[in-house]
TORPA-4810 file (N, C-alpha, C, O; in nm, 3 decimals):
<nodes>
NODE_1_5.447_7.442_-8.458_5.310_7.478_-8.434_5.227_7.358_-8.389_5.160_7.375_-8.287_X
NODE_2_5.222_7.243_-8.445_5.201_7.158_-8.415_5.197_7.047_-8.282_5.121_6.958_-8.245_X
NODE_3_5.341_7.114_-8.229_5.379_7.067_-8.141_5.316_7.167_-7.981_5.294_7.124_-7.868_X
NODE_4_5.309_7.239_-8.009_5.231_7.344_-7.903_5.113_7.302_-7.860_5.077_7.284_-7.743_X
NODE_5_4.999_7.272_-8.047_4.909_7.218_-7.993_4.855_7.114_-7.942_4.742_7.087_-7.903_X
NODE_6_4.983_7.043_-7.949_4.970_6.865_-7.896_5.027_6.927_-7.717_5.006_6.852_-7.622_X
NODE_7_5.066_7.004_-7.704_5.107_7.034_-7.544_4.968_7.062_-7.470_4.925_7.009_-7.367_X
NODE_8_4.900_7.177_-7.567_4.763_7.206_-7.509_4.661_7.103_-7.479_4.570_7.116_-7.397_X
NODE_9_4.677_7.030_-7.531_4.557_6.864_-7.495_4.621_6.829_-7.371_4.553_6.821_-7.269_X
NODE_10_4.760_6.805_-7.369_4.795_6.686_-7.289_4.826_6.778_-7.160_4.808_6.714_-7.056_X
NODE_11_4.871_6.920_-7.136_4.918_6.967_-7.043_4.795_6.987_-6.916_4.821_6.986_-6.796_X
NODE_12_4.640_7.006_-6.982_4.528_6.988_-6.895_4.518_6.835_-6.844_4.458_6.805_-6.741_X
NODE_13_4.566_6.768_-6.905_4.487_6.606_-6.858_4.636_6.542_-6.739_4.616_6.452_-6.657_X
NODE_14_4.744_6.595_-6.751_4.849_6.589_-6.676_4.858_6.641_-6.512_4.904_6.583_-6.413_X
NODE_15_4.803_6.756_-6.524_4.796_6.858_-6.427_4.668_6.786_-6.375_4.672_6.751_-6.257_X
NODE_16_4.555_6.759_-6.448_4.427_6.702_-6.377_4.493_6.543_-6.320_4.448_6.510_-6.210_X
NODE_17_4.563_6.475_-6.363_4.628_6.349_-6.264_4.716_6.398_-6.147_4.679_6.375_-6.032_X
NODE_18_4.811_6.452_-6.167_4.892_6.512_-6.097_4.832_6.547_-5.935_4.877_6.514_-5.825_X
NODE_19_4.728_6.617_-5.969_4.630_6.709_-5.843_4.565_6.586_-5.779_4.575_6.563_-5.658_X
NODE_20_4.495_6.505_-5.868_4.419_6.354_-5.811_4.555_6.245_-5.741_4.558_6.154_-5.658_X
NODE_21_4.624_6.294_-5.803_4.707_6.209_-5.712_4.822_6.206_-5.600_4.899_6.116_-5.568_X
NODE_22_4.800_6.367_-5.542_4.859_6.461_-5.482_4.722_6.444_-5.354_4.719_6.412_-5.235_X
NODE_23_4.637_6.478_-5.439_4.502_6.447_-5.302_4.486_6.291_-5.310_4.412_6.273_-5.213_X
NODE_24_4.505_6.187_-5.355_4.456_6.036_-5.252_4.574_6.040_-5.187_4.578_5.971_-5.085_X
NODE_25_4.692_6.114_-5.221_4.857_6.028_-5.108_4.829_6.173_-4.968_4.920_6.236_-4.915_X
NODE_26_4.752_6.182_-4.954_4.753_6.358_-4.845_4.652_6.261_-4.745_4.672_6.241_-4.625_X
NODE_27_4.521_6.198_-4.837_4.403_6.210_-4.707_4.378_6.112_-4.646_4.383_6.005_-4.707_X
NODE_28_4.351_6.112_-4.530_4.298_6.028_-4.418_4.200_5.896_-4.451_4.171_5.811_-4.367_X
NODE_29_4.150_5.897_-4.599_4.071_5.784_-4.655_4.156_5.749_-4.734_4.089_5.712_-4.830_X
NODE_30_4.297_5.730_-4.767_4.347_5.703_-4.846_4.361_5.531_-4.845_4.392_5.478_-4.738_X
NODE_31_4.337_5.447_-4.968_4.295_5.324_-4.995_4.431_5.269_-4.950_4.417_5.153_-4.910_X
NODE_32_4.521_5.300_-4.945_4.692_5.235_-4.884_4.759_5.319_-4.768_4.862_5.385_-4.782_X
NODE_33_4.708_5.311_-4.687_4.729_5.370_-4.550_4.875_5.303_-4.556_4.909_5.188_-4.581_X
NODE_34_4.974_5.462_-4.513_5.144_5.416_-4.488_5.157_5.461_-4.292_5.141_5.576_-4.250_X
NODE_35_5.177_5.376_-4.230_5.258_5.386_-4.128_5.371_5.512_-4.018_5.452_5.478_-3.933_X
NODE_36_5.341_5.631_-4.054_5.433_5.686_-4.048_5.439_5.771_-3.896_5.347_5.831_-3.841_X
NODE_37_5.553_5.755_-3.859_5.578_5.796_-3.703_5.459_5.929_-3.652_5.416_6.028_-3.712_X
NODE_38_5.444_5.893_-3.564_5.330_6.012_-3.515_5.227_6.054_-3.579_5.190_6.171_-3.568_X
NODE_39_5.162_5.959_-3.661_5.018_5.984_-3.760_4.969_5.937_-3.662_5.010_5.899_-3.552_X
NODE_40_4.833_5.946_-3.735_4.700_5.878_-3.635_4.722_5.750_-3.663_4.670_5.683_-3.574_X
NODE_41_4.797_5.651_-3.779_4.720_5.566_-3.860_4.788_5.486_-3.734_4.712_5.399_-3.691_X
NODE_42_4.902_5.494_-3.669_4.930_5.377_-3.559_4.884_5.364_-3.456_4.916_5.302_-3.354_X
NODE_43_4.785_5.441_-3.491_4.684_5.411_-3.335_4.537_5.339_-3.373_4.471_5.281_-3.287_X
NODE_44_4.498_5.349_-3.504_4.429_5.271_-3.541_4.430_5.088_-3.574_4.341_5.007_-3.598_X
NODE_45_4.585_5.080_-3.558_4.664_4.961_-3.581_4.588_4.817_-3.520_4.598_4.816_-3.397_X
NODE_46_4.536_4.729_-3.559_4.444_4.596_-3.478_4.596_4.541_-3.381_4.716_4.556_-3.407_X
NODE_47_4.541_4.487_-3.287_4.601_4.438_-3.173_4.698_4.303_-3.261_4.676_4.256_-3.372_X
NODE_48_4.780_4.277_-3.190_4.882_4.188_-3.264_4.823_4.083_-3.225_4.743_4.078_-3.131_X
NODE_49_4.867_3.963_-3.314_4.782_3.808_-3.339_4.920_3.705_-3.221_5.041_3.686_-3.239_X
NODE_50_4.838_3.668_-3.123_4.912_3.607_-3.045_4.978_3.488_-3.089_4.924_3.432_-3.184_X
NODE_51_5.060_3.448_-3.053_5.156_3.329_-3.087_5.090_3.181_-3.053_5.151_3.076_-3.073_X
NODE_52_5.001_3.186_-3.017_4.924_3.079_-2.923_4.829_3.015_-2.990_4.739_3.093_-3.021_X
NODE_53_4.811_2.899_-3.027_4.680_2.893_-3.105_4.542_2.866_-3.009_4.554_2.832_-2.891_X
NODE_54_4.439_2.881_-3.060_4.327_2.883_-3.021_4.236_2.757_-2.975_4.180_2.733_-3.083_X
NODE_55_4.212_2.711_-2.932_4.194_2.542_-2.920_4.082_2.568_-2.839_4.088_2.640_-2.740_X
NODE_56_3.959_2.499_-2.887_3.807_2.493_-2.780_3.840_2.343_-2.717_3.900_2.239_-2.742_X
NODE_57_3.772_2.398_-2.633_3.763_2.298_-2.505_3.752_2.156_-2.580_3.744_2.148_-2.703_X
NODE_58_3.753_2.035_-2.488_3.722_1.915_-2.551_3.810_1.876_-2.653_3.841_1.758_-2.668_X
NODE_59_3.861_1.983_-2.737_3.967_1.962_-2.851_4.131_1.915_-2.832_4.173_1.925_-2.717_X
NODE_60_4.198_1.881_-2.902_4.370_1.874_-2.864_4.380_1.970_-2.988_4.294_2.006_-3.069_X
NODE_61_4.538_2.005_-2.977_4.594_2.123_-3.058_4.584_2.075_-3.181_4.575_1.952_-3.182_X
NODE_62_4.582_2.108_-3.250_4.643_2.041_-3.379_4.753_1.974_-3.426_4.744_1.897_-3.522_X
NODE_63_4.896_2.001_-3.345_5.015_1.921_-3.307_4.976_1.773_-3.311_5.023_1.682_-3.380_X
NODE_64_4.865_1.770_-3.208_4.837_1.679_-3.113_4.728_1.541_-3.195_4.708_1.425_-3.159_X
NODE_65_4.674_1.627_-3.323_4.570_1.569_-3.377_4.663_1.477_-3.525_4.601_1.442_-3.625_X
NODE_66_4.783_1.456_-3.512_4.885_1.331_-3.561_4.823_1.178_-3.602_4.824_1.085_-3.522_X
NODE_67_4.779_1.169_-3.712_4.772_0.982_-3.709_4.900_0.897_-3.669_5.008_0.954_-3.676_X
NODE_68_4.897_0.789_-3.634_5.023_0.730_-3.638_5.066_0.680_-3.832_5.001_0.682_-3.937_X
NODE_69_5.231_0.633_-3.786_5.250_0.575_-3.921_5.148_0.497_-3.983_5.043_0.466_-3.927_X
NODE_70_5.181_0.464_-4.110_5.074_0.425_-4.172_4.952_0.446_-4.239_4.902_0.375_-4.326_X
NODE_71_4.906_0.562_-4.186_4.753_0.666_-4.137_4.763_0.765_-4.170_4.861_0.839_-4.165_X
NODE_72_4.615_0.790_-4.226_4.606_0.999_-4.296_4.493_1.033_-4.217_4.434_0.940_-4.161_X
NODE_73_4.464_1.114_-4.206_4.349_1.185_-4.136_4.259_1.233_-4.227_4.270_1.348_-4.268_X
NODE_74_4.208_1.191_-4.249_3.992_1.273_-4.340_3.996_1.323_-4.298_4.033_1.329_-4.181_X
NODE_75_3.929_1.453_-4.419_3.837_1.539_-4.399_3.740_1.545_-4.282_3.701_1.655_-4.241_X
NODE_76_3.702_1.436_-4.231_3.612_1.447_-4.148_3.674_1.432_-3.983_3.620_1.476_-3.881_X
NODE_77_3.801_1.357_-3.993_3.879_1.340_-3.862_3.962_1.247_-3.862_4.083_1.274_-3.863_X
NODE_78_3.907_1.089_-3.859_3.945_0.986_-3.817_4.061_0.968_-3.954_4.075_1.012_-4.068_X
NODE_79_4.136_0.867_-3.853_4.216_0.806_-3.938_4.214_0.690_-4.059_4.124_0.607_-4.042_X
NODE_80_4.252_0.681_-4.115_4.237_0.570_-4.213_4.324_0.508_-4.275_4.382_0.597_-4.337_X
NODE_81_4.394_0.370_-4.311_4.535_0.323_-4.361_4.489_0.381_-4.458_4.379_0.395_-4.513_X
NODE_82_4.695_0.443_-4.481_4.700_0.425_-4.638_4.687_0.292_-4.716_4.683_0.175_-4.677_X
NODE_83_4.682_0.352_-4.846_4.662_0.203_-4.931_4.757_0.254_-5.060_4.713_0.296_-5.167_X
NODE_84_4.892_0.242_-5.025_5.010_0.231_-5.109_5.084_0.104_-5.155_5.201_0.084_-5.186_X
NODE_85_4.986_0.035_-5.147_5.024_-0.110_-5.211_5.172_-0.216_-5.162_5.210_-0.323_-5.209_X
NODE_86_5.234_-0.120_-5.033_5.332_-0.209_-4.980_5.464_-0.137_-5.047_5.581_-0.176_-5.042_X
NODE_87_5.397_0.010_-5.127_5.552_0.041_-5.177_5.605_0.160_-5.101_5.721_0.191_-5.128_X
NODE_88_5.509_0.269_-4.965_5.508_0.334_-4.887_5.440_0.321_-4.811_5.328_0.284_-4.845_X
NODE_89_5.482_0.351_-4.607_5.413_0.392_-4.513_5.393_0.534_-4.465_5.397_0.575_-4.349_X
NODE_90_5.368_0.615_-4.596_5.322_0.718_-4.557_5.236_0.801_-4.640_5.246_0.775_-4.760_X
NODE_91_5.145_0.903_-4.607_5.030_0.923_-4.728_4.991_1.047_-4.639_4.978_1.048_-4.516_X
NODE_92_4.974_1.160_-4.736_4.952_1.287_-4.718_4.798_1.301_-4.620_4.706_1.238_-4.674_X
NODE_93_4.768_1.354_-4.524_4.629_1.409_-4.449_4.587_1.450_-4.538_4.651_1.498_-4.631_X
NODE_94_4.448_1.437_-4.527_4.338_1.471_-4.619_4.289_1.425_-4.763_4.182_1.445_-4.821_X
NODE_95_4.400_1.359_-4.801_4.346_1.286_-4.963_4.424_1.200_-4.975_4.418_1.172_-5.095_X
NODE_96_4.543_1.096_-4.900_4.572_0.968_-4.892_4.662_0.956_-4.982_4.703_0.846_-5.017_X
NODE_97_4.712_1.090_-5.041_4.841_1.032_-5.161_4.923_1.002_-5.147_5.000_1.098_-5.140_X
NODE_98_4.988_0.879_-5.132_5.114_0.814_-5.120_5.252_0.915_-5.133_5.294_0.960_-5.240_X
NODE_99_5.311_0.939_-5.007_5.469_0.978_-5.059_5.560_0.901_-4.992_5.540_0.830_-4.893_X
NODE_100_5.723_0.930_-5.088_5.835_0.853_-5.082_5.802_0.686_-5.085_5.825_0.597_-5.003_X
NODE_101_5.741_0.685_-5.211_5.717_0.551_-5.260_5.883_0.503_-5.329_5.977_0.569_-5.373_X
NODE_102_5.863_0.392_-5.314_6.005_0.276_-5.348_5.968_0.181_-5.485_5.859_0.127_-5.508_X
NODE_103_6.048_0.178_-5.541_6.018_0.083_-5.671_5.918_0.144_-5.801_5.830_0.090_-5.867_X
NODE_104_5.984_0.300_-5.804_5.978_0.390_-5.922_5.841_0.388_-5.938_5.789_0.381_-6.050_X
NODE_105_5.739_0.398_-5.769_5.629_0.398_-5.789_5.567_0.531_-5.739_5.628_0.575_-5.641_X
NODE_106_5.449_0.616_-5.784_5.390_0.695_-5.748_5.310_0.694_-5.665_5.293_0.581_-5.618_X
NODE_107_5.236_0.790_-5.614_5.103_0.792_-5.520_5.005_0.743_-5.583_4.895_0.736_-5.529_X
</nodes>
């Protein structure tokens, strides 16, 4: 008897998920749009991201924007020696931390 009436609570609140979640996987606003052959959704698809990077005028690529050995690049551009005390010539862009230091030394 008991057990019947524990079905009657839970068999409404089951059926009420069930239906909610039968209607977000059906509609056209659905928050996880799937891909599927001959929907609309692949025609809504954004244009593919070209392989090319983007470079304004006056600028070099980023390839191109390399310190030599020795040298990290700031935040702001220019280069600047590292200052690894003679135990590495090389130091990460943007915050100068020494790597592949020699003589069990850190950045």
């Amino acid at each position: 008897m008991a057990l019947s009436s524990a079905w009657r609570s839970v068999l409404p609140l089951w059926l009420l998920w069930s239906a909610a979640c039968s209607r977000a996987a059906s509609g056209d606003d659905n928050a996880f749009p799937f891909d599927i052959e001959g929907s609309s959704a692949v025609g809504r698809q954004d244009p593919p991201e070209t392989s090319e990077p983007r470079v304004a005028l006056g600028r070099l690529p980023p390839a191109a924007e390399k310190c030599n050995a020795g040298f990290f690049r700031t935040l702001s551009g220019e280069c600047v020696p590292c200052d690894c005390n003679g135990n590495s010539n090389e130091c990460l862009d943007g915050s100068g931390y020494c790597v592949h230091c020699q003589r069990n030394t850190t950045g």
